[in-house]
KEZARO-160685 format. One line per field, with one value per residue (C-alpha): residue number from 1; z, y, x. Coordinates in nm, 3 decimals, always signed. Example, Ala and Ser with C-alpha at 12.3 -4.5 7.8 and 13.67 -1.06 7.14 Angstrom:
seq <- 1 / 2
up <- +0.780 / +0.714
north <- -0.450 / -0.106
east <- +1.230 / +1.367
//
This chain:
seq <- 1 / 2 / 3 / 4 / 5 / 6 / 7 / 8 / 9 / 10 / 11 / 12 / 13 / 14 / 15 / 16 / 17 / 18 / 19 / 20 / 21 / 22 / 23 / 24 / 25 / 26 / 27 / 28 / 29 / 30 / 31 / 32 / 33 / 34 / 35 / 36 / 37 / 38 / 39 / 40 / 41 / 42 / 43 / 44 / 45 / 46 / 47 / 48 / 49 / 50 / 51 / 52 / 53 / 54 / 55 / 56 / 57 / 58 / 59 / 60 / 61 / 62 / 63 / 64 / 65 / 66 / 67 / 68 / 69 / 70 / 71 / 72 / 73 / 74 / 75 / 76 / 77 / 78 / 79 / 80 / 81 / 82 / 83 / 84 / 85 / 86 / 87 / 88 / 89 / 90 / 91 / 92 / 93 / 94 / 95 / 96 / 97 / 98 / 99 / 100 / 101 / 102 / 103 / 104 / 105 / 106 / 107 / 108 / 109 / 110 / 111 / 112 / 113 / 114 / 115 / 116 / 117 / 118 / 119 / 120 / 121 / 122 / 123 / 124 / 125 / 126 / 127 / 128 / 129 / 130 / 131 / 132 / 133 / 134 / 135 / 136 / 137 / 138 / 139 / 140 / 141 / 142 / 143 / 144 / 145 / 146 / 147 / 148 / 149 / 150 / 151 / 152 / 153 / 154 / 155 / 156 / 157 / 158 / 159 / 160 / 161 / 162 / 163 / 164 / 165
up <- +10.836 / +11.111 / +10.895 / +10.908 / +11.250 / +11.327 / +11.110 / +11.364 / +11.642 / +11.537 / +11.402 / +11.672 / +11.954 / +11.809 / +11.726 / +12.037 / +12.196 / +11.905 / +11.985 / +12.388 / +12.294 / +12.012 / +12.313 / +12.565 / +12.267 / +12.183 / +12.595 / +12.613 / +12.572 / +12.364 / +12.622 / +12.400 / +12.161 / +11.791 / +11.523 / +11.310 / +11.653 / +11.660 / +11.292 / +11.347 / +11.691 / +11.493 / +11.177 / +11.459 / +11.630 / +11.274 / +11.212 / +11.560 / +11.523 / +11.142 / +11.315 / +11.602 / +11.304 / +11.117 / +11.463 / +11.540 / +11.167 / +11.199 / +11.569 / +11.403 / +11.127 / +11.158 / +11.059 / +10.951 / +10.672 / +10.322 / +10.302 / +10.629 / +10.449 / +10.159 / +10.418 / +10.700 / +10.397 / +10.260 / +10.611 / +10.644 / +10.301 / +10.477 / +10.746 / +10.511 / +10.322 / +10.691 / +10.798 / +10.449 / +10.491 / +10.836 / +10.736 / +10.485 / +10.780 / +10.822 / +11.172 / +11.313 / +11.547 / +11.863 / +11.763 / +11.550 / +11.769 / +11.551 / +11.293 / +11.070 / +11.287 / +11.098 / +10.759 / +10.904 / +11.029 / +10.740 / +10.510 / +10.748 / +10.760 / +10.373 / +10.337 / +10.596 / +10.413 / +10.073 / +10.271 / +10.406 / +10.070 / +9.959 / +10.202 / +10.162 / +9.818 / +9.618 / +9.792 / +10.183 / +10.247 / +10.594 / +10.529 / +10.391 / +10.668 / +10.900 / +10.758 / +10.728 / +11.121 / +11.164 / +10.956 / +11.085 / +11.445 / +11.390 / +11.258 / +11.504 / +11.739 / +11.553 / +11.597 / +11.981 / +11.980 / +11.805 / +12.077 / +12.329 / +12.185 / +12.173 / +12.509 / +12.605 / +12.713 / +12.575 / +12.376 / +12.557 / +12.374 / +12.258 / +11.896 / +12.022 / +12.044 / +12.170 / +12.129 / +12.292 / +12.104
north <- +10.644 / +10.379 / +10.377 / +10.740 / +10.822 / +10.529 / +10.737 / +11.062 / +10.885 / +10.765 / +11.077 / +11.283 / +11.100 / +11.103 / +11.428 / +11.610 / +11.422 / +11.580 / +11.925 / +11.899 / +11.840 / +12.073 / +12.301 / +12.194 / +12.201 / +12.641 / +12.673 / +12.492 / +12.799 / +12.766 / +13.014 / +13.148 / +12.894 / +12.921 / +13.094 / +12.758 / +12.627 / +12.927 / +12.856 / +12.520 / +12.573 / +12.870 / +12.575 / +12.355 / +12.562 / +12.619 / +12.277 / +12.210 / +12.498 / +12.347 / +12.009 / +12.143 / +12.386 / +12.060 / +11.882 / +12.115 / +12.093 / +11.736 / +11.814 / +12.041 / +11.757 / +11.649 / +11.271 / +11.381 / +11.618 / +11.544 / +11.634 / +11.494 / +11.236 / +11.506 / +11.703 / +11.471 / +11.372 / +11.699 / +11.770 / +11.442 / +11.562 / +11.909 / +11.695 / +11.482 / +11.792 / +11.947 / +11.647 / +11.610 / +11.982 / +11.920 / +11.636 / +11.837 / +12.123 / +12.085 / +11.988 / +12.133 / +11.958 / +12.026 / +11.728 / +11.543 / +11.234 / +11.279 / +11.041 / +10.978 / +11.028 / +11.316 / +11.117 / +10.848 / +10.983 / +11.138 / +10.884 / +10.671 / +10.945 / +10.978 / +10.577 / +10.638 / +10.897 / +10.698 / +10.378 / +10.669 / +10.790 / +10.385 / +10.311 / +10.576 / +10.764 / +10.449 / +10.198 / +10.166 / +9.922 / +9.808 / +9.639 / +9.959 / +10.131 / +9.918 / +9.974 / +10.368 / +10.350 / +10.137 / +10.324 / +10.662 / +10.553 / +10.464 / +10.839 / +10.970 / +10.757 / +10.895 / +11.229 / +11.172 / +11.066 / +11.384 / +11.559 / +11.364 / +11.453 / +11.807 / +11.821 / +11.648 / +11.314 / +10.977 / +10.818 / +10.479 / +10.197 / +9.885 / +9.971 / +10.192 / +10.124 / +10.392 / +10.398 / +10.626 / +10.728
east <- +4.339 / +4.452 / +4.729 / +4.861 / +4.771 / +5.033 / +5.298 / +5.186 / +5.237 / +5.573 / +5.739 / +5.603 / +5.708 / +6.073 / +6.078 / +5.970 / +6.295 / +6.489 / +6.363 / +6.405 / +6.798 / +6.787 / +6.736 / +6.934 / +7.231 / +7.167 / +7.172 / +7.507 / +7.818 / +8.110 / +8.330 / +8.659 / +8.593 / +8.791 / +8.608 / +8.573 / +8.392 / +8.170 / +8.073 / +7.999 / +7.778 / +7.583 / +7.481 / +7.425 / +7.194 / +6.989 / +7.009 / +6.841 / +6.572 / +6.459 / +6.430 / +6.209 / +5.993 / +5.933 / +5.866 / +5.607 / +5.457 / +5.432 / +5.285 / +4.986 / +4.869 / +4.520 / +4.525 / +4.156 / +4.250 / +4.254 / +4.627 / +4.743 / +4.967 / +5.094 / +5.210 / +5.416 / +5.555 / +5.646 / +5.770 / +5.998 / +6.141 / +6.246 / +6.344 / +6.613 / +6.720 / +6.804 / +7.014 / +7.223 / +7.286 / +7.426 / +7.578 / +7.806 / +7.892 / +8.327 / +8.356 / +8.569 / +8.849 / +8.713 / +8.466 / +8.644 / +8.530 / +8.184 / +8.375 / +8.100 / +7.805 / +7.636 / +7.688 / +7.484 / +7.241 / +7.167 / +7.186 / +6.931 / +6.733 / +6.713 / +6.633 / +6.375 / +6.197 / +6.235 / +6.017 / +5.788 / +5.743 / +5.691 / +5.495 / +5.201 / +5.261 / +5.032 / +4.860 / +4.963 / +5.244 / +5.293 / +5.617 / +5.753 / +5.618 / +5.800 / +6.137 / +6.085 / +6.033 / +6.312 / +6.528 / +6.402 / +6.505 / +6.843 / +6.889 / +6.765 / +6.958 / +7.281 / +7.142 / +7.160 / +7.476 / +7.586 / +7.469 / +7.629 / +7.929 / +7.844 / +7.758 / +8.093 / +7.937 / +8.014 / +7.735 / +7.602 / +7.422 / +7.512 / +7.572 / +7.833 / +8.187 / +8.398 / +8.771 / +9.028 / +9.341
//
């Protein structure tokens, strides 16, 4: 049980972080802005509201229950499914500077959830756990910088490389 409430902990923490930007991202306005803009804010602001539902799933788990594990992991599933969804959204030119943020994010978030899935579907493996966390923080840390973006700031960090044309 040590185990899983270590998983909790982790998602949790991330996730809440997620959700206070998920916020601050449907307060932001889009003024005038093209239809094509509008579309894209609106599947952003789903996108953001399905991260914070699952957030708040993962939130109410009791590490106690019998099904604790089934369900963060039936959660970080939803989770994966949400972020190759937005991954696929046309962005539109406004923030074309999102190169090929949302792609990676998703794609770390979907070898994330495979380790999750290795690490606690049979018998627990810690290494496997390890990399899932790993793996689940760099998309989230992609996720951040997409909302940067959004918000019109320039991501910081010392994976990032930012070039002006």
């Amino acid at each position: 049980m040590k185990k899983f409430m270590r998983l909790i902990k982790a998602t949790q923490n991330k996730c809440r972080v997620l959700a206070v930007f998920a916020l601050a991202f449907l307060l932001a306005g889009c003024g005038g802005a093209s239809q094509e803009l509008t579309d894209y804010k609106d599947k952003m602001e789903r996108f953001f509201g399905v991260i914070a539902l699952y957030d708040s799933n993962m939130n109410a788990i009791d590490p106690m229950a019998e099904d604790a594990e089934e369900t963060l992991l039936h959660n970080l599933d939803n989770m994966e499914r949400a972020f190759t969804e937005m991954a696929a959204y046309e962005i539109p030119e406004e923030f074309m500077t999102l190169g090929d943020l949302p792609h990676e994010a998703a794609d770390y978030m979907s070898q994330a959830v495979a380790k999750y899935h290795e690490a606690y579907d049979n018998e627990y493996d810690a290494a496997a756990e390890e990399e899932a966390g790993a793996l689940y923080e760099r998309a989230n840390k992609r996720l951040q910088y997409i909302i940067d973006i959004l918000h019109g700031e320039i991501p910081e960090g010392e994976d990032v490389e930012f070039v002006e044309e």
